[in-house]
C-alpha positions as CSV (number, residue, x, y, z in Angstrom):
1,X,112.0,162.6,139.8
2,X,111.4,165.0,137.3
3,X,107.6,165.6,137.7
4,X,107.0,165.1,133.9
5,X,104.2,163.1,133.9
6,X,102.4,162.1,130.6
7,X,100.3,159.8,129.6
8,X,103.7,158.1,128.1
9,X,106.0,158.2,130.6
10,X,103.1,157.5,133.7
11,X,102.1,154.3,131.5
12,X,106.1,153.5,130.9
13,X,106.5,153.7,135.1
14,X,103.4,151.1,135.3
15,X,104.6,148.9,133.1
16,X,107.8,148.6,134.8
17,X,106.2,148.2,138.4
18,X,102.9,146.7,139.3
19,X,100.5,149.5,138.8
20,X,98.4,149.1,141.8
21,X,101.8,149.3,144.4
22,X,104.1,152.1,144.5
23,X,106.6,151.8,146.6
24,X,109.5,154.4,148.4
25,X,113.0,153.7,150.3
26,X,111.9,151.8,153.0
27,X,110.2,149.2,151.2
28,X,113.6,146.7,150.9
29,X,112.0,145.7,154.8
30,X,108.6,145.5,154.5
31,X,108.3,142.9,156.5
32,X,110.0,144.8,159.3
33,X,107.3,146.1,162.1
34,X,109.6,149.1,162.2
35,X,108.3,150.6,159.0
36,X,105.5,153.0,158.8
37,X,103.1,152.6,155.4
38,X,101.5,156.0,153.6
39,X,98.4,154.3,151.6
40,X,97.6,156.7,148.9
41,X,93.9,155.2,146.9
42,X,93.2,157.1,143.2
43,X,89.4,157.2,143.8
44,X,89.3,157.7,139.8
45,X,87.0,155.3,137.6
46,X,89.9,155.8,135.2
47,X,92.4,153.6,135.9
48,X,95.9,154.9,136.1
49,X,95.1,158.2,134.8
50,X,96.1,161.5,136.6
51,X,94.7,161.2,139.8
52,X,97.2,158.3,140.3
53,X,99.6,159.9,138.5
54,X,99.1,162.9,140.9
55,X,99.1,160.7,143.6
56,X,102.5,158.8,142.8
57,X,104.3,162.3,142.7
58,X,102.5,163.0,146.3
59,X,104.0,159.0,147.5
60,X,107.5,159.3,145.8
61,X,107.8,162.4,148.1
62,X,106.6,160.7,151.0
63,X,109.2,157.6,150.6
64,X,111.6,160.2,150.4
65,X,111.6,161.0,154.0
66,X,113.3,158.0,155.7
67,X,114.1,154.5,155.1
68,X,111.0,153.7,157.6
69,X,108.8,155.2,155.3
70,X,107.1,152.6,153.0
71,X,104.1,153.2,150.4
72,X,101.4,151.8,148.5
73,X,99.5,153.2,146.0
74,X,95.6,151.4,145.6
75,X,94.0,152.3,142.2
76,X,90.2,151.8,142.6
77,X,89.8,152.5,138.8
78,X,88.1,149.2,137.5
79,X,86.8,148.2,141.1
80,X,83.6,147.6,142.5
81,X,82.9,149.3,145.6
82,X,79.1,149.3,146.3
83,X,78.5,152.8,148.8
84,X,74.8,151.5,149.6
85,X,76.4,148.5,151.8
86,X,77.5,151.5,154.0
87,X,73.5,151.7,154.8
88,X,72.8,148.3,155.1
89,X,71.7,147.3,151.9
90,X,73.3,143.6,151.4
91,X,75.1,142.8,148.1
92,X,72.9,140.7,146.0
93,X,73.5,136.8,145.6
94,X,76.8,135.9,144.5
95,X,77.7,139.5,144.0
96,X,81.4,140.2,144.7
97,X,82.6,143.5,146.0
98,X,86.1,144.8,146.1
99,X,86.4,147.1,149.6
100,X,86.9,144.2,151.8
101,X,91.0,143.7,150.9
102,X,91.2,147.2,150.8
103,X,89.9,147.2,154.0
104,X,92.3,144.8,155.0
105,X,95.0,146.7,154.2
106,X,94.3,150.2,155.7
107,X,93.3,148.6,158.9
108,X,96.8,147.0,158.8
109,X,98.6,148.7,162.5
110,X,101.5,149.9,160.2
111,X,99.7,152.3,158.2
112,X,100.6,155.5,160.0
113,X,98.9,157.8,156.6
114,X,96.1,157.5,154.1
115,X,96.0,160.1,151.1
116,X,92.7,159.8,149.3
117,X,92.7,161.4,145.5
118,X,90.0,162.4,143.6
119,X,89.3,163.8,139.8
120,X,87.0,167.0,140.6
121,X,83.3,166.9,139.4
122,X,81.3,169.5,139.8
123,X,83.4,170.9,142.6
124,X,83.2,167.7,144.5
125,X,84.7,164.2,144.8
126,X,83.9,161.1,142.5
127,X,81.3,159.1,143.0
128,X,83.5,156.2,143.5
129,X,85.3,158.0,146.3
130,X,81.8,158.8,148.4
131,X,81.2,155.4,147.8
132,X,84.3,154.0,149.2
133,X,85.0,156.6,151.9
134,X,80.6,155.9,152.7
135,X,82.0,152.2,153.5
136,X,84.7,153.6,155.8
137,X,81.2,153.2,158.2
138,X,83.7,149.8,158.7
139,X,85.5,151.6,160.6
140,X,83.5,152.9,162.8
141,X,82.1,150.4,165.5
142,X,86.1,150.0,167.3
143,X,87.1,153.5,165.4
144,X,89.9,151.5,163.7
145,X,91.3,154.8,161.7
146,X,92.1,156.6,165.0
147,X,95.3,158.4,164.7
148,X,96.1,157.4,161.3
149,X,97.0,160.8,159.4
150,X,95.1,161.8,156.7
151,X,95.7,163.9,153.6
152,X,93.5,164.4,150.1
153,X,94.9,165.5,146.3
154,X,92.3,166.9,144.1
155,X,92.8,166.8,140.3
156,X,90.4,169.4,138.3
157,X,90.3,171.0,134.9
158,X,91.9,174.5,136.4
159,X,92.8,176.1,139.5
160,X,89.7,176.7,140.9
161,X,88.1,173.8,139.7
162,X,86.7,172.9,142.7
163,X,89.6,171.3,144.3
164,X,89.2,173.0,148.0
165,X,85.6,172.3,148.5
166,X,86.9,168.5,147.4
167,X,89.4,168.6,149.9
168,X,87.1,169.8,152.7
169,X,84.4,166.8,151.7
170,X,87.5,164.4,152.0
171,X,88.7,165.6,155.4
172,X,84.9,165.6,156.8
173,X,84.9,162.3,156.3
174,X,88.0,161.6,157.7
175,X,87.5,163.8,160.7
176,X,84.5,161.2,161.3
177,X,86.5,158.6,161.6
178,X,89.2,160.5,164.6
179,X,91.9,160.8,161.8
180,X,94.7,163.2,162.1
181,X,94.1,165.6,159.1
182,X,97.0,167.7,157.6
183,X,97.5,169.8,154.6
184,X,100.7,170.0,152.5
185,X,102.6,172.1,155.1
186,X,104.3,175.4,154.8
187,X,105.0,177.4,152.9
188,X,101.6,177.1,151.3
189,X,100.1,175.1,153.8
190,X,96.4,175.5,152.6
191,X,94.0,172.1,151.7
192,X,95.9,169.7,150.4
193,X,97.3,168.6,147.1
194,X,95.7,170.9,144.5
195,X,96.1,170.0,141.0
196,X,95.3,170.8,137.3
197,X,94.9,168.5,134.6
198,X,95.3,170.3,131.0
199,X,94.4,168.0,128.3
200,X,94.7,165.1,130.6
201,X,98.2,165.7,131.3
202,X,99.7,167.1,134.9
203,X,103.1,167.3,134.2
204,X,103.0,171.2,133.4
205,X,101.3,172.0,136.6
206,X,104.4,172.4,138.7
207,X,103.2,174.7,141.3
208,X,100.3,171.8,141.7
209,X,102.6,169.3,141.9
210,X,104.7,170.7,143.9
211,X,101.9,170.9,146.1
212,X,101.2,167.1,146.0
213,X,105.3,166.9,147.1
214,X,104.9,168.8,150.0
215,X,101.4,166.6,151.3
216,X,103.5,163.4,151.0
217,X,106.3,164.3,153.0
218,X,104.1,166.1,155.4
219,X,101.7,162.8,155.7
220,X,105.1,160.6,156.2
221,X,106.4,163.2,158.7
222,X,104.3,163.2,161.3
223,X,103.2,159.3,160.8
224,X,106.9,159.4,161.9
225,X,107.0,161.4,164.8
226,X,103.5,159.7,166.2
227,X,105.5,156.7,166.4
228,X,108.1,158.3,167.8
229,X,105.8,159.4,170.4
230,X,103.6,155.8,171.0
231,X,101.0,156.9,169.4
């Protein structure tokens, strides 16, 4: 892959594979209990923009570890996900609410990784990530996340847009939940995916994605060795 990612070519991809599913190598088994699945969600409210651009980039790399590696990409752009159920406020009458398949899925005992990416506002997440990582309280009673490795990819306007202090909100909540929290690995080895969007285009930010590279395969990595090792 070459990294080029454009509004073009990212919407090309999509059309040529389900936009909400990404998926690596190991994917020709998915069926097989033998495979372990990186979830990465675009916490975005703009569908298929550069936060899941970013975040294919960080999954392709991710796939590209072993044949047992298999990934999904969830794009929450266009979703509902109502954050105040997290505190116990019901949905209203025949409202309909999206986080309950997604909460299917990351509960799922093959997910061994979940990358969460977020466009940077005002040096923090979205509001539609708080929302959806406030009804990660899901989780909570049976600690259902335990384990699982967990990574973030930040998306601002320039290089320090705000994309550590994102990072550090995501992993909080993570750490909440008894995740495993890494960051993209030597040689940088810092937060996380950190990545600039010029013009709403990431495919000149090579040192960012390069960044996002090195998160998927560390994610995939170790969700591979934790296996190896009963976790």
């Amino acid at each position: 892959m070459s990294g080029k990612w454009t509004r073009r070519t990212f919407f090309g991809a999509a059309g040529a594979m389900p936009a909400a599913v990404a998926q690596g190598p190991g994917t020709a088994g998915a069926g097989q209990a033998r495979t372990v699945k990186i979830i990465g969600v675009s916490c975005s409210p703009r569908k298929g923009r550069t936060t899941a651009a970013a975040l294919r980039v960080c999954l392709e790399a991710a796939g590209s570890v072993g044949p047992d590696i298999e990934v999904e990409l969830i794009d929450l752009g266009g979703l509902k996900i109502n954050g105040d159920v997290a505190a116990g406020v019901p949905l209203a009458a025949g409202e309909r609410d999206d986080f309950p398949s997604i909460e299917a899925k990351l509960r799922a005992p093959n997910v061994g990784g979940i990358i969460i990416g977020t466009p940077v506002y005002f040096s923090n997440m979205s509001s539609l990530c708080k929302a959806f990582l406030d009804r990660w309280m899901a989780f909570r009673g049976t600690f259902a996340l335990r384990n699982k490795i967990g990574g973030g990819v930040a998306v601002g306007a320039a290089r320090n847009g705000g994309q550590e202090l994102t990072l550090q909100t995501i992993h909080a909540a993570m750490l909440c939940q008894d995740m495993i929290i890494v960051s993209e690995g030597k040689p940088t080895s810092r937060l996380g995916g950190i990545v600039v969007s010029t013009k709403d285009d990431i495919s000149k930010d090579e040192t960012g994605l390069a960044t996002a590279r090195s998160l998927g395969r560390r994610v995939a990595e170790l969700a591979l060795l934790l296996r190896k090792a009963g976790a």
